[in-house]
Backbone as XML, in Angstrom:
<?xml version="1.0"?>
<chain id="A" units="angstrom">
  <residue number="1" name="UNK">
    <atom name="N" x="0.841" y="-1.182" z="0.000"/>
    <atom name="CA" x="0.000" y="0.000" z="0.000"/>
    <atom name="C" x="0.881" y="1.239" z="0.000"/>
  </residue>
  <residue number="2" name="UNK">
    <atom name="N" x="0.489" y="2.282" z="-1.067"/>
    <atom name="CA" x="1.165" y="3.596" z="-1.093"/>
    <atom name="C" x="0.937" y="4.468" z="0.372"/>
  </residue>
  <residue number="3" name="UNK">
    <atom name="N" x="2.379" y="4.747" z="0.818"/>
    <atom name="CA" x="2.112" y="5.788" z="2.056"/>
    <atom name="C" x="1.311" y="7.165" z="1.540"/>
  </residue>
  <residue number="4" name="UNK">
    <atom name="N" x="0.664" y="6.957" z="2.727"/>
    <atom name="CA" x="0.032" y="8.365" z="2.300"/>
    <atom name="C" x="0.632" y="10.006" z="2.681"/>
  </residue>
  <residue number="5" name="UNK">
    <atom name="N" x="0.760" y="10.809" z="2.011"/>
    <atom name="CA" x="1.315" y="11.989" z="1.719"/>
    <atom name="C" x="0.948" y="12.835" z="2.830"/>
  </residue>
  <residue number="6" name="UNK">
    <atom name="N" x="-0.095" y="12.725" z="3.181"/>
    <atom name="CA" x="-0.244" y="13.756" z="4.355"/>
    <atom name="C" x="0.021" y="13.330" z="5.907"/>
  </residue>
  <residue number="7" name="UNK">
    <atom name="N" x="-0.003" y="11.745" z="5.577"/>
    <atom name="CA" x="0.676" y="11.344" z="7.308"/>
    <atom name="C" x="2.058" y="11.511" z="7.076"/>
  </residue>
  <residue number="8" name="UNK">
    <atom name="N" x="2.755" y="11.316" z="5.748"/>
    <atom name="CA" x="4.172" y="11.969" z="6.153"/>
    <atom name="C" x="4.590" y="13.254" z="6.448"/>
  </residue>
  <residue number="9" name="UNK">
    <atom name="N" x="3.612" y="14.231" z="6.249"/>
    <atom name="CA" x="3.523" y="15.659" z="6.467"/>
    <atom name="C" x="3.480" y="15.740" z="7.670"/>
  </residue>
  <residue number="10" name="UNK">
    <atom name="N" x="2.545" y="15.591" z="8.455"/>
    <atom name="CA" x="2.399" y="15.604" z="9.902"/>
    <atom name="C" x="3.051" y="15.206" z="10.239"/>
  </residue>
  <residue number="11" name="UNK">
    <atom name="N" x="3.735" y="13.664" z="9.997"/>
    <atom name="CA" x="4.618" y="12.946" z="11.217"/>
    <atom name="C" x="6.074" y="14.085" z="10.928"/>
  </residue>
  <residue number="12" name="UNK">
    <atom name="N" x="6.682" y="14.640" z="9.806"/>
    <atom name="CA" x="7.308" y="15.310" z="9.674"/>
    <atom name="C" x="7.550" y="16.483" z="10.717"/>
  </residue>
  <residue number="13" name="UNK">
    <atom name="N" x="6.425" y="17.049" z="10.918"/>
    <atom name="CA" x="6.165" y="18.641" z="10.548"/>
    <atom name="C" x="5.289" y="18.398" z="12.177"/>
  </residue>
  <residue number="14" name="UNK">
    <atom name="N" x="5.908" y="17.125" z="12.968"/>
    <atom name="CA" x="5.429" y="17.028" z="14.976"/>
    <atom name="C" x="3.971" y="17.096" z="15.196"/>
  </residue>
  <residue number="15" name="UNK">
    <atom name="N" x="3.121" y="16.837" z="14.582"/>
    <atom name="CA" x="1.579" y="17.014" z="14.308"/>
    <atom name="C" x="1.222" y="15.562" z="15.071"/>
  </residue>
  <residue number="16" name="UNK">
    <atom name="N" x="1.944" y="14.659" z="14.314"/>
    <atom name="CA" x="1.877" y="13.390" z="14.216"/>
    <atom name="C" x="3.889" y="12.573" z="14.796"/>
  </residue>
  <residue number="17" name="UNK">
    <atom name="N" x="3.679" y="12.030" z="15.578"/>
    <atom name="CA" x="5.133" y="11.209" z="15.946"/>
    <atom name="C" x="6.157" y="10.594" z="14.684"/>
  </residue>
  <residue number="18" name="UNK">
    <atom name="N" x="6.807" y="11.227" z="14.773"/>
    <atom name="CA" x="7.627" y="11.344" z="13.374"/>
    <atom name="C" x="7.900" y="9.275" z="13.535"/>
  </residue>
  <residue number="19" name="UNK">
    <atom name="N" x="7.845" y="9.051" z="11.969"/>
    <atom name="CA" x="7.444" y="7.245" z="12.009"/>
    <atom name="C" x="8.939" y="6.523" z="11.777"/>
  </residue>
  <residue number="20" name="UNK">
    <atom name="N" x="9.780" y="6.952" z="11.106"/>
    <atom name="CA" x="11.406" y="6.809" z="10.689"/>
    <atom name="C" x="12.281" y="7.673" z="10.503"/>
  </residue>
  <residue number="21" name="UNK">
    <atom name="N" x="13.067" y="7.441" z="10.383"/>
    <atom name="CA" x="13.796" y="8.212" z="10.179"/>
    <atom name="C" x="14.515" y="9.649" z="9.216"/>
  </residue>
  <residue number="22" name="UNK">
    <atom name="N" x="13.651" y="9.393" z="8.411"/>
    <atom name="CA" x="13.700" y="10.520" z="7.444"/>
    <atom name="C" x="12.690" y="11.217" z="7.931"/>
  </residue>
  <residue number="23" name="UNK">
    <atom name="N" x="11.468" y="11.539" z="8.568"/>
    <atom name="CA" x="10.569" y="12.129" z="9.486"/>
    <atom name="C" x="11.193" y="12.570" z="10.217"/>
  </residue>
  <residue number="24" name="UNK">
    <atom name="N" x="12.164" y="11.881" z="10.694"/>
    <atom name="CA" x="12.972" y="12.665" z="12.350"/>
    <atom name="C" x="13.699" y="13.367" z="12.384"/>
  </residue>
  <residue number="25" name="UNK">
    <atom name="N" x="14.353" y="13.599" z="10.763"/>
    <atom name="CA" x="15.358" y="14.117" z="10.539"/>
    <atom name="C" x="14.934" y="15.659" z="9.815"/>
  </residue>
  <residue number="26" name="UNK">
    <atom name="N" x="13.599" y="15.597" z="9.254"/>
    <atom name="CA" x="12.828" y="16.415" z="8.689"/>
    <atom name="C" x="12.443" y="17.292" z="9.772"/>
  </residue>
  <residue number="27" name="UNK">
    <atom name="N" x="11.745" y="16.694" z="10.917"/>
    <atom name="CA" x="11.544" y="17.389" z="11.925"/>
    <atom name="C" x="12.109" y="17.999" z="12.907"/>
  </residue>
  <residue number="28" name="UNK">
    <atom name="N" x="13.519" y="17.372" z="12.832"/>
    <atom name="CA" x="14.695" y="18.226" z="13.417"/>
    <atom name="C" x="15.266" y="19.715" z="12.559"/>
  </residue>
  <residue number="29" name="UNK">
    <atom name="N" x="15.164" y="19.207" z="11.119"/>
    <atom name="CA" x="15.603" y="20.658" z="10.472"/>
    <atom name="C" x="14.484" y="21.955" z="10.471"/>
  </residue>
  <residue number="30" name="UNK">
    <atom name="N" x="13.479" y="21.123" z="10.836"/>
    <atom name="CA" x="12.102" y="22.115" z="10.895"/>
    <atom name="C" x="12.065" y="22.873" z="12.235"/>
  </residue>
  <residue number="31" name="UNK">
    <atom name="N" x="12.573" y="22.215" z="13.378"/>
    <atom name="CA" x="12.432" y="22.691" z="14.576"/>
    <atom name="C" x="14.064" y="23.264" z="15.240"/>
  </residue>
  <residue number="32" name="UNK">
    <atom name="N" x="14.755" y="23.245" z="14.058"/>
    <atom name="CA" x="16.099" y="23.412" z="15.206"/>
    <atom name="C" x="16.782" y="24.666" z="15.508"/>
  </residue>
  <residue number="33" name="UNK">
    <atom name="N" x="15.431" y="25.792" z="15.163"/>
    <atom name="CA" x="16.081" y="27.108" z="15.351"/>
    <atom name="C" x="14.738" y="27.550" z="16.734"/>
  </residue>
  <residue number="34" name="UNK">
    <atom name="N" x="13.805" y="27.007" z="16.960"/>
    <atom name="CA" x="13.754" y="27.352" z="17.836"/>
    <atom name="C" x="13.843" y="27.419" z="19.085"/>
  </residue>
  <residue number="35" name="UNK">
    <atom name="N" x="13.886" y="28.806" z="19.486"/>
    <atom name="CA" x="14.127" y="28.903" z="20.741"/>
    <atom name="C" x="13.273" y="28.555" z="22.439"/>
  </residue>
  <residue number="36" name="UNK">
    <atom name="N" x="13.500" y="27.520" z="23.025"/>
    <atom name="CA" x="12.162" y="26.932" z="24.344"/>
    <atom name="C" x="12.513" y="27.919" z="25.564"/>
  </residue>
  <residue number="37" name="UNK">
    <atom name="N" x="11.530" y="28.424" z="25.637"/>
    <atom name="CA" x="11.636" y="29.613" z="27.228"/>
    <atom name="C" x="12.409" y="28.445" z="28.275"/>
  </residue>
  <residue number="38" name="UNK">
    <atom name="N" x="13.184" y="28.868" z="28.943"/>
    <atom name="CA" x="13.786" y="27.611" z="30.146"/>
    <atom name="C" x="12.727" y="27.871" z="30.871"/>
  </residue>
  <residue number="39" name="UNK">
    <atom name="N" x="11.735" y="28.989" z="31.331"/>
    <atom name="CA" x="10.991" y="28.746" z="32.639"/>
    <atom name="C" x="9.611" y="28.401" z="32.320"/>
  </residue>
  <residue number="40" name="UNK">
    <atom name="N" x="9.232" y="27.749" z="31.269"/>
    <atom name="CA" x="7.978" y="27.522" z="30.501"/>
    <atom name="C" x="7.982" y="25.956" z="31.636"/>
  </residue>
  <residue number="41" name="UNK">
    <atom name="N" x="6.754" y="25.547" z="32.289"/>
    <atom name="CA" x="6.872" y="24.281" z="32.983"/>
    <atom name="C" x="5.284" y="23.783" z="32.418"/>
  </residue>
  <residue number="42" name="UNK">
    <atom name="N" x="5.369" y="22.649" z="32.019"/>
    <atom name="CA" x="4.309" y="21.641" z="31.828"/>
    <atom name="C" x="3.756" y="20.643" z="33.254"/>
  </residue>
  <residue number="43" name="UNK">
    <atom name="N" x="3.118" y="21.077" z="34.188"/>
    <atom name="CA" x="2.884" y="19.887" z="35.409"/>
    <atom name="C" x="1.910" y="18.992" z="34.486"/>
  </residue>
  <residue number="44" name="UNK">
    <atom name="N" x="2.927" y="17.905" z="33.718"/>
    <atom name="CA" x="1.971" y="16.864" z="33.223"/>
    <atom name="C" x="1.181" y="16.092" z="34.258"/>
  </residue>
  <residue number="45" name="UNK">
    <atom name="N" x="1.611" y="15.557" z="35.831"/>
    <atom name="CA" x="1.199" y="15.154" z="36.790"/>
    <atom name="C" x="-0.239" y="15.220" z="36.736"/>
  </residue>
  <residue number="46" name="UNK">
    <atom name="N" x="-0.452" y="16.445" z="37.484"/>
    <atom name="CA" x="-2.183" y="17.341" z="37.500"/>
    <atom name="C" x="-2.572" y="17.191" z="36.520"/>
  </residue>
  <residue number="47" name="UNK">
    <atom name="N" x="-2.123" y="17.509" z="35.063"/>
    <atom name="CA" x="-3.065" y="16.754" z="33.764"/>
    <atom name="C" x="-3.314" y="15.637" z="33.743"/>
  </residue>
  <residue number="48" name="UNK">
    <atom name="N" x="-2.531" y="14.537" z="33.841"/>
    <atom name="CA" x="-3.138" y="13.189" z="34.081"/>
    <atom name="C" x="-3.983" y="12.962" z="35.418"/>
  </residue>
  <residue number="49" name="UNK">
    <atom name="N" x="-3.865" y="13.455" z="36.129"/>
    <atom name="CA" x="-4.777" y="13.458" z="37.573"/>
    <atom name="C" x="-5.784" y="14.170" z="37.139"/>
  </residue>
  <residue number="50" name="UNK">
    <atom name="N" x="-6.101" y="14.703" z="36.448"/>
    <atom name="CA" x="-7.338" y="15.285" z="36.680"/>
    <atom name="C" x="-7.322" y="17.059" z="37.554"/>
  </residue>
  <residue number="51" name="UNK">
    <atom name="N" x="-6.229" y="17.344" z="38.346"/>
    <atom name="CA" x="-6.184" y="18.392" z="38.941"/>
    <atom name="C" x="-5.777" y="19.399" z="38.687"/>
  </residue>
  <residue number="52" name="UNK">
    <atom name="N" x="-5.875" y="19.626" z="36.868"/>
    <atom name="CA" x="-4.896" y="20.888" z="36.676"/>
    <atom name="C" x="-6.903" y="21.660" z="36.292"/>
  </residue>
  <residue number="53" name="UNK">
    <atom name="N" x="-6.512" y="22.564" z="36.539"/>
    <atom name="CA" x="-7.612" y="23.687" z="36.221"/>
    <atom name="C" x="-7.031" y="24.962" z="35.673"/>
  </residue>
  <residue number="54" name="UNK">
    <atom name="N" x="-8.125" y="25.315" z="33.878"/>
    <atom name="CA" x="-7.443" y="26.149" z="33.389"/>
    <atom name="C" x="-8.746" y="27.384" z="33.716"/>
  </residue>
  <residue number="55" name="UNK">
    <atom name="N" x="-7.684" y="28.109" z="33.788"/>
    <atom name="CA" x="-9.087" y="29.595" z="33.825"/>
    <atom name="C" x="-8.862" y="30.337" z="32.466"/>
  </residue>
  <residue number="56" name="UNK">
    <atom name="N" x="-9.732" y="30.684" z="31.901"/>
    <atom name="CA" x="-9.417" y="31.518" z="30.454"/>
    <atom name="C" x="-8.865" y="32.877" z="31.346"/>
  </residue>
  <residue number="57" name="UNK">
    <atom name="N" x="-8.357" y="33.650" z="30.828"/>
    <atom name="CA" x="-8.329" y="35.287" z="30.739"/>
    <atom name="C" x="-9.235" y="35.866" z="30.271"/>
  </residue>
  <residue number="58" name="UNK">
    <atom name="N" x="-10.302" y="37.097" z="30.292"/>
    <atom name="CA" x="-10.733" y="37.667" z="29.134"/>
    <atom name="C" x="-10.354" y="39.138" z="29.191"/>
  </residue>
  <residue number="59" name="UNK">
    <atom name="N" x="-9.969" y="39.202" z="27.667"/>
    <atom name="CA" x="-9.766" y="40.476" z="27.951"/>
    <atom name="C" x="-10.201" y="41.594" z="27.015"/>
  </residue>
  <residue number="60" name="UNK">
    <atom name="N" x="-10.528" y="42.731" z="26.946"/>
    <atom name="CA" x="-11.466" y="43.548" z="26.516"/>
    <atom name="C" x="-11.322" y="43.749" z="25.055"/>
  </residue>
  <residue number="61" name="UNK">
    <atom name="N" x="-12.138" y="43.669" z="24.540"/>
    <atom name="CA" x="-12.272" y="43.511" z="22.619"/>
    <atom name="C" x="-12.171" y="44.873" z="22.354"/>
  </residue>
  <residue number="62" name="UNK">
    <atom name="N" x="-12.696" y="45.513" z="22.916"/>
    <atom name="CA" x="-12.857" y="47.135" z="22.313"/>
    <atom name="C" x="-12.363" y="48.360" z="24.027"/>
  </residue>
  <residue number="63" name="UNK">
    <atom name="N" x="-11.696" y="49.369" z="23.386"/>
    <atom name="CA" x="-11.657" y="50.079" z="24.198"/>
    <atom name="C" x="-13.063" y="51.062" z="24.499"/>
  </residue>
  <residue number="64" name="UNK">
    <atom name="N" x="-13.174" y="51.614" z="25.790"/>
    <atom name="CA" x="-14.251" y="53.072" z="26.055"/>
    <atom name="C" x="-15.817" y="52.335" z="25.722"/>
  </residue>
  <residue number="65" name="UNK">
    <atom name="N" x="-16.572" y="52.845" z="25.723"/>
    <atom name="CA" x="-17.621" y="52.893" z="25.763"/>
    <atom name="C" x="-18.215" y="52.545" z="24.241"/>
  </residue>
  <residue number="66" name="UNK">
    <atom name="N" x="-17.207" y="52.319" z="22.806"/>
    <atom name="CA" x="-17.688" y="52.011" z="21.596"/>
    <atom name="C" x="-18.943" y="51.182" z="21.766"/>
  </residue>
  <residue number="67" name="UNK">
    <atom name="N" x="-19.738" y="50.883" z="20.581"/>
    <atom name="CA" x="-20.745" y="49.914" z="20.703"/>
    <atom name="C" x="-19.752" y="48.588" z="19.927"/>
  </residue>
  <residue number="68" name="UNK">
    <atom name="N" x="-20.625" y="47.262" z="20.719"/>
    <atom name="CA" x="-19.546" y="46.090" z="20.006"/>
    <atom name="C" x="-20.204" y="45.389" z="18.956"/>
  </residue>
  <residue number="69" name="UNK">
    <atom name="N" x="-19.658" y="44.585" z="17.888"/>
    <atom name="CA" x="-20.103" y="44.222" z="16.983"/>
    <atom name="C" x="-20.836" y="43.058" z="17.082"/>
  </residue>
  <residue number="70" name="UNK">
    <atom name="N" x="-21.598" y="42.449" z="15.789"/>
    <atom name="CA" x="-21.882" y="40.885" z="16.522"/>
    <atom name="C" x="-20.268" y="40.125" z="16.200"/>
  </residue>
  <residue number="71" name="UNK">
    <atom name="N" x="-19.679" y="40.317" z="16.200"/>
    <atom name="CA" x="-18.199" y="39.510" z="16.147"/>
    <atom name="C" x="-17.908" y="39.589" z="17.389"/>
  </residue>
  <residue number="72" name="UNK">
    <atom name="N" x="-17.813" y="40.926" z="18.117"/>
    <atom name="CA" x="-16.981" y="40.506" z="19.185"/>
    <atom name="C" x="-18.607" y="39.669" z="20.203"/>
  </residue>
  <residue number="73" name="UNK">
    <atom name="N" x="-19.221" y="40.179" z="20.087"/>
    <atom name="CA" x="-20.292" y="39.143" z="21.041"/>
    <atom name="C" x="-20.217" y="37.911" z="20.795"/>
  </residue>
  <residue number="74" name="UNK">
    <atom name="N" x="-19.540" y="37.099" z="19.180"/>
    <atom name="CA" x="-19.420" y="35.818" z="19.626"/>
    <atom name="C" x="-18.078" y="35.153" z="19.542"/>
  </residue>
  <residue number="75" name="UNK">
    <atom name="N" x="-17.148" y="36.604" z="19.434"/>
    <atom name="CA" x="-15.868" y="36.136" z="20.587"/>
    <atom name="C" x="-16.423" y="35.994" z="21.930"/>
  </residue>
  <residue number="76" name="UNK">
    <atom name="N" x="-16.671" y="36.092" z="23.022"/>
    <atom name="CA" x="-17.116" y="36.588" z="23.727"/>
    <atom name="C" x="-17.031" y="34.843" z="25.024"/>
  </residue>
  <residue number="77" name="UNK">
    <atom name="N" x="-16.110" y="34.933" z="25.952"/>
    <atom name="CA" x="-15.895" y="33.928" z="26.798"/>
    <atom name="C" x="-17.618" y="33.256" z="26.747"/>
  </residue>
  <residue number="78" name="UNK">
    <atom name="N" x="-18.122" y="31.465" z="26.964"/>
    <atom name="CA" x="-19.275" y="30.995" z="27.517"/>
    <atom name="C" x="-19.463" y="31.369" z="28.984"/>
  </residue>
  <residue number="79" name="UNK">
    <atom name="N" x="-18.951" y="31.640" z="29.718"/>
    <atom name="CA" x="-19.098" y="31.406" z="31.599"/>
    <atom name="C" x="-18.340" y="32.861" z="31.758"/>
  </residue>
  <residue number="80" name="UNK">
    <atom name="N" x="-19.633" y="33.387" z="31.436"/>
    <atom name="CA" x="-19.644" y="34.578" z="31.549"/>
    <atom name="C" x="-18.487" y="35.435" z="32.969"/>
  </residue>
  <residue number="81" name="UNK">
    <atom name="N" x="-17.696" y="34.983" z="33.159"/>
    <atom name="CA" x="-16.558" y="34.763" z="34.574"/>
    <atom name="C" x="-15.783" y="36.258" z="34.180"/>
  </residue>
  <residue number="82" name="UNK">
    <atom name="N" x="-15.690" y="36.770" z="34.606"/>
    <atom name="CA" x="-14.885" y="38.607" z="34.360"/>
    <atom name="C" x="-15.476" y="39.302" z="32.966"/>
  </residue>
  <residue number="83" name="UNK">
    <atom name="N" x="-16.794" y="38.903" z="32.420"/>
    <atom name="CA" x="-16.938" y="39.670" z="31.575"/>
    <atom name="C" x="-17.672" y="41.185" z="32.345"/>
  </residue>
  <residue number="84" name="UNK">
    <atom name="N" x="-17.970" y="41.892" z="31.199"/>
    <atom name="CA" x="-18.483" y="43.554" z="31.674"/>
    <atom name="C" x="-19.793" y="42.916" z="31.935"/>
  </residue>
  <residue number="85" name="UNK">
    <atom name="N" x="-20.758" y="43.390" z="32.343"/>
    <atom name="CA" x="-22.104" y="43.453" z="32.511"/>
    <atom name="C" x="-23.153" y="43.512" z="31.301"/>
  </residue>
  <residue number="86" name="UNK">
    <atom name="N" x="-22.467" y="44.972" z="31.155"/>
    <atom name="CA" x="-22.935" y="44.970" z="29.500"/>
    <atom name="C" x="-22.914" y="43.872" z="28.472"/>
  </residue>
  <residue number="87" name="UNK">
    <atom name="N" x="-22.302" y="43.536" z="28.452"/>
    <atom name="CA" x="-21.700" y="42.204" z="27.592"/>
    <atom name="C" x="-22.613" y="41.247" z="27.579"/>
  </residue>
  <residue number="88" name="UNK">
    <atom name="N" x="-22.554" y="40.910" z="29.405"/>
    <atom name="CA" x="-23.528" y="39.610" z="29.516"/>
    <atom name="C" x="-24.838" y="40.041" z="28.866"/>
  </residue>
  <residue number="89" name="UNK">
    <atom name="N" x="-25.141" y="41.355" z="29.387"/>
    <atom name="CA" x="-26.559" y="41.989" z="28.933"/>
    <atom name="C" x="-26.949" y="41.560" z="27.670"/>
  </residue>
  <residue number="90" name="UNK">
    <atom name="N" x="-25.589" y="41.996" z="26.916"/>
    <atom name="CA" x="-26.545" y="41.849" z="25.535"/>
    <atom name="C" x="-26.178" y="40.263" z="24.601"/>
  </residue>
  <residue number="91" name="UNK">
    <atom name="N" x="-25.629" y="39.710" z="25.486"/>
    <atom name="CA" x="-25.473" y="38.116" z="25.024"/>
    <atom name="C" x="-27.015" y="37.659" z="25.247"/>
  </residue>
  <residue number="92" name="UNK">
    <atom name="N" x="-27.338" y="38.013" z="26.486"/>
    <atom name="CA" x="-28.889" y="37.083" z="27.248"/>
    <atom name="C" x="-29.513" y="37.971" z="26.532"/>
  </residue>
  <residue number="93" name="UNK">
    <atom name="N" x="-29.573" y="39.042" z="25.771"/>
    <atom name="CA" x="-30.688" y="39.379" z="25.169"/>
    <atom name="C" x="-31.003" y="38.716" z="23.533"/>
  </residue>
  <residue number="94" name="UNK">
    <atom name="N" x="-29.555" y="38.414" z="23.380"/>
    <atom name="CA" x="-29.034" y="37.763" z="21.431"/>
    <atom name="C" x="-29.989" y="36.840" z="21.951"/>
  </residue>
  <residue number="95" name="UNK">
    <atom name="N" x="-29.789" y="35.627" z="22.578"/>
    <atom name="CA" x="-30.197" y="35.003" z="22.991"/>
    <atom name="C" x="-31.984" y="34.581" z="23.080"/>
  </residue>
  <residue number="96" name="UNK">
    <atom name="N" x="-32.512" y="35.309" z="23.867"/>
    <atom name="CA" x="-33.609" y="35.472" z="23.864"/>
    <atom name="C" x="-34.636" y="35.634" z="22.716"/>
  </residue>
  <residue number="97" name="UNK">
    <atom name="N" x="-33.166" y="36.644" z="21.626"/>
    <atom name="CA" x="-34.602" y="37.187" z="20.178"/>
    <atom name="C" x="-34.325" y="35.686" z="19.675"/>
  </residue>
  <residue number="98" name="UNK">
    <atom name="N" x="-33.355" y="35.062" z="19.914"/>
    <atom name="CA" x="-33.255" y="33.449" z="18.979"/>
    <atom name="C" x="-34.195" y="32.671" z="18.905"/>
  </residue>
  <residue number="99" name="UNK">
    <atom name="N" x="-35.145" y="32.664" z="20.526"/>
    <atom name="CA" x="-36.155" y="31.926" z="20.803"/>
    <atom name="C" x="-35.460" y="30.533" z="21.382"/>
  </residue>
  <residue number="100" name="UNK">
    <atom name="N" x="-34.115" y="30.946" z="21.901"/>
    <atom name="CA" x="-33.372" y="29.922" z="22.947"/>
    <atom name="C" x="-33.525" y="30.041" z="24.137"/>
  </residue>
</chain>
């Protein structure tokens, strides 16, 4: 069976676990200029446990008092957690004309 072209892409190009050696070697010339923060830490631990908890950020789409678009309303975090008031306001009102 012909390999297929796009799993060698990925396995190449770290998408996918590079499969031999010409993948590994592809993916080394692809990756070997960049630079890894030293203080960047992964607690894989708590991810496999179950105990890592992510909180989004949100942070403000528009400056001052502008009116917002329907774009940024459906940027707009689900759990409504540090949004403006306003915001929520006029999400639960989108909402409502939907007949949701």
């Amino acid at each position: 069976m012909k390999e297929n072209i796009i799993d060698k892409i990925l396995s190449s190009s770290g998408y996918l676990p590079p499969r031999n050696e010409e993948e590994m070697s592809a993916f080394e010339k692809i990756y070997s200029k960049v630079e890894i923060d030293e203080s960047f830490h992964v607690d894989v631990e708590s991810i496999v446990n179950g105990t890592c908890h992510y909180k989004p950020k949100v942070y403000p789409i528009s400056s001052g008092k502008s009116k917002m678009s329907q774009y940024d309303l459906r940027a707009a975090a689900r759990n409504f957690e540090g949004m403006p008031k306003e915001v929520i306001d006029k999400l639960k009102k989108q909402h409502q004309d939907d007949g949701d």
